[in-house]
VOPAGU-2260 file (C-alpha; in pm, 1 decimal, decimal comma):
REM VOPAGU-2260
SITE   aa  ch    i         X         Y         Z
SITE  UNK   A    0    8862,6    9932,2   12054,6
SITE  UNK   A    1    8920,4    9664,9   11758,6
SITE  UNK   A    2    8881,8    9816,4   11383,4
SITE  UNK   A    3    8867,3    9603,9   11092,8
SITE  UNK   A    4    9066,6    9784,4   10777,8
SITE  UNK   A    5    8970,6    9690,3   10462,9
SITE  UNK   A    6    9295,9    9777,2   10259,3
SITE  UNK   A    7    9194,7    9741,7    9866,1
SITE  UNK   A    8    9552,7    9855,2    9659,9
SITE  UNK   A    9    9514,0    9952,9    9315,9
SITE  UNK   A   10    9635,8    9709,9    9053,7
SITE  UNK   A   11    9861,2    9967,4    8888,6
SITE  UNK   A   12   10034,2   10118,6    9188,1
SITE  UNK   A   13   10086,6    9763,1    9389,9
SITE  UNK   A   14   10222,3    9589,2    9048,3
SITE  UNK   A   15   10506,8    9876,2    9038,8
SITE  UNK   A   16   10632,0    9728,0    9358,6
SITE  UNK   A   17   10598,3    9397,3    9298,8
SITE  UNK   A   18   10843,7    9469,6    8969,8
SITE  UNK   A   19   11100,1    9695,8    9131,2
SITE  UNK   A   20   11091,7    9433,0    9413,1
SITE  UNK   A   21   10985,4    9660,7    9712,0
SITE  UNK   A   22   10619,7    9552,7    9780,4
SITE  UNK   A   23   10707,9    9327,6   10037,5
SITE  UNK   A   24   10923,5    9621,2   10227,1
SITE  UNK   A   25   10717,7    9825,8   10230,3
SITE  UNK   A   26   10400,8    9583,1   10339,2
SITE  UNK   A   27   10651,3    9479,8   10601,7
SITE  UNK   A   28   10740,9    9822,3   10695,9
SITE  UNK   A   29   10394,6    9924,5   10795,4
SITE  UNK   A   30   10264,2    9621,8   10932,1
SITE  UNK   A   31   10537,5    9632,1   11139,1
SITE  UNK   A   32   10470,4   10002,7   11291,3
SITE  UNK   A   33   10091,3    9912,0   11303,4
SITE  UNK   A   34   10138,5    9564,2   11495,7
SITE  UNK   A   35    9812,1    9450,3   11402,7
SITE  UNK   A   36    9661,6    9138,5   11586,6
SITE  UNK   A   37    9526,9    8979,9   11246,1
SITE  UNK   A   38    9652,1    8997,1   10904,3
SITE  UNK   A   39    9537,0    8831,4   10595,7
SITE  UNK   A   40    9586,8    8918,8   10265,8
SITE  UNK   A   41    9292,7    8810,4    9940,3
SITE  UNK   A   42    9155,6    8915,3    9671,2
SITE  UNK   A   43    8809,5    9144,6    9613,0
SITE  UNK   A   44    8683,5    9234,7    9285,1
SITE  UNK   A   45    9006,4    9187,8    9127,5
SITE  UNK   A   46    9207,4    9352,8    9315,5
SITE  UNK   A   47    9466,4    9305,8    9596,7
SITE  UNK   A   48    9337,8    9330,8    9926,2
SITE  UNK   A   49    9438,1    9309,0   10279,8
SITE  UNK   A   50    9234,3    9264,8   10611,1
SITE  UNK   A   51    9392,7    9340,2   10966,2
SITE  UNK   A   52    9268,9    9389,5   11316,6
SITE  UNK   A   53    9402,7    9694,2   11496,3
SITE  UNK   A   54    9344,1    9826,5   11844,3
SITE  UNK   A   55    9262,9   10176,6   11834,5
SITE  UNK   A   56    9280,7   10315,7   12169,6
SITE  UNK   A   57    9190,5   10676,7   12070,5
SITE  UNK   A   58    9037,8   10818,2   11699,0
SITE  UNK   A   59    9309,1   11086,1   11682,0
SITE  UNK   A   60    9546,4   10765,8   11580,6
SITE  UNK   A   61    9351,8   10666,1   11266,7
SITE  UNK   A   62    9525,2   10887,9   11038,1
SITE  UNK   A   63    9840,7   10735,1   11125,2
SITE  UNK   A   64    9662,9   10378,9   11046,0
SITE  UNK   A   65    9543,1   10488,7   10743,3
SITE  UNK   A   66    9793,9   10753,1   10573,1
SITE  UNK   A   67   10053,4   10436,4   10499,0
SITE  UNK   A   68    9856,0   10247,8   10281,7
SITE  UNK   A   69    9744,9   10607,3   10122,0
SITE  UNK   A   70   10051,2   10713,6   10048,6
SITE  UNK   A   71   10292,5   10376,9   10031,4
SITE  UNK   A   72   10015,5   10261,1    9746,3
SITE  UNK   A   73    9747,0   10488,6    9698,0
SITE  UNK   A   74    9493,9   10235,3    9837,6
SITE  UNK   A   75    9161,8   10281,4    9949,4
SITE  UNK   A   76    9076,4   10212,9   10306,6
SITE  UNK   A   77    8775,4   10141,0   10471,0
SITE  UNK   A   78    8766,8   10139,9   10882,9
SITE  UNK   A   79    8471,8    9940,0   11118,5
SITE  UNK   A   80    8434,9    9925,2   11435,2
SITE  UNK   A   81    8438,7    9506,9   11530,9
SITE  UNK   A   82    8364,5    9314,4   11847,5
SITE  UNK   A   83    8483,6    8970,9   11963,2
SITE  UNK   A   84    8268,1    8716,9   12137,0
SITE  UNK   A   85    8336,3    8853,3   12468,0
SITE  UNK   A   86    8300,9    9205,7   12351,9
SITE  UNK   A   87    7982,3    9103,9   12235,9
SITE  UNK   A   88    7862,1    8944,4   12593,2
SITE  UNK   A   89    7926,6    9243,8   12778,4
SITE  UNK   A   90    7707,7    9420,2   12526,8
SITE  UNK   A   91    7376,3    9378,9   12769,6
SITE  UNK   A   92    7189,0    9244,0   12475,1
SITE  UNK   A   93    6910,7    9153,5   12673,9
SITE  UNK   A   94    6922,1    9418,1   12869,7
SITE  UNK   A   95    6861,5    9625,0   12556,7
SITE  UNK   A   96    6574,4    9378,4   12435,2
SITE  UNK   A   97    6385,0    9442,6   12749,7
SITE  UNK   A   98    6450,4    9847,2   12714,3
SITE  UNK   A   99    6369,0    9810,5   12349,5
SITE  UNK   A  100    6064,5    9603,0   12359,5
SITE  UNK   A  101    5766,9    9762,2   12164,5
């Protein structure tokens, strides 16, 4: 199944790398061991954020999602389940509007 991670790195901890020059080694170290299918990087409340899409095949694997960006940069990480368009047609929507229909 597709997650969305909401990555959200603390100004403090993220700065540090960008001064001693390793942010980008380590951002490229765990990207690369996640292989997510999207990536992109903004802004949210003032601070640095990233957003990727990663196929989680089991829930035992989300600590191993998660714990980089906890302990690389002591970010805070949110996890949601996320569909696609064709995700979302094999839903049975209207199957479950006829079921649900008060």
């Amino acid at each position: 199944m597709r997650m969305l991670l909401n990555v959200k790195f603390p100004n403090a901890e993220f700065s540090n790398s960008v001064r001693d020059g390793s942010a980008g080694q380590k951002i490229g170290q765990i990207l690369e061991e996640l292989k997510p299918e999207a990536v992109y990087f903004t802004e949210q409340h003032g601070q640095r954020s990233a957003l990727l899409i990663v196929d989680v095949d089991d829930s035992s694997k989300i600590p191993m999602i998660a714990e980089p960006f906890f302990l690389t940069f002591n970010a805070n990480v949110e996890l949601e389940i996320v569909m696609s368009p064709e995700d979302l047609k094999k839903a049975g929507l209207e199957e479950l509007g006829r079921k649900w229909r008060f």
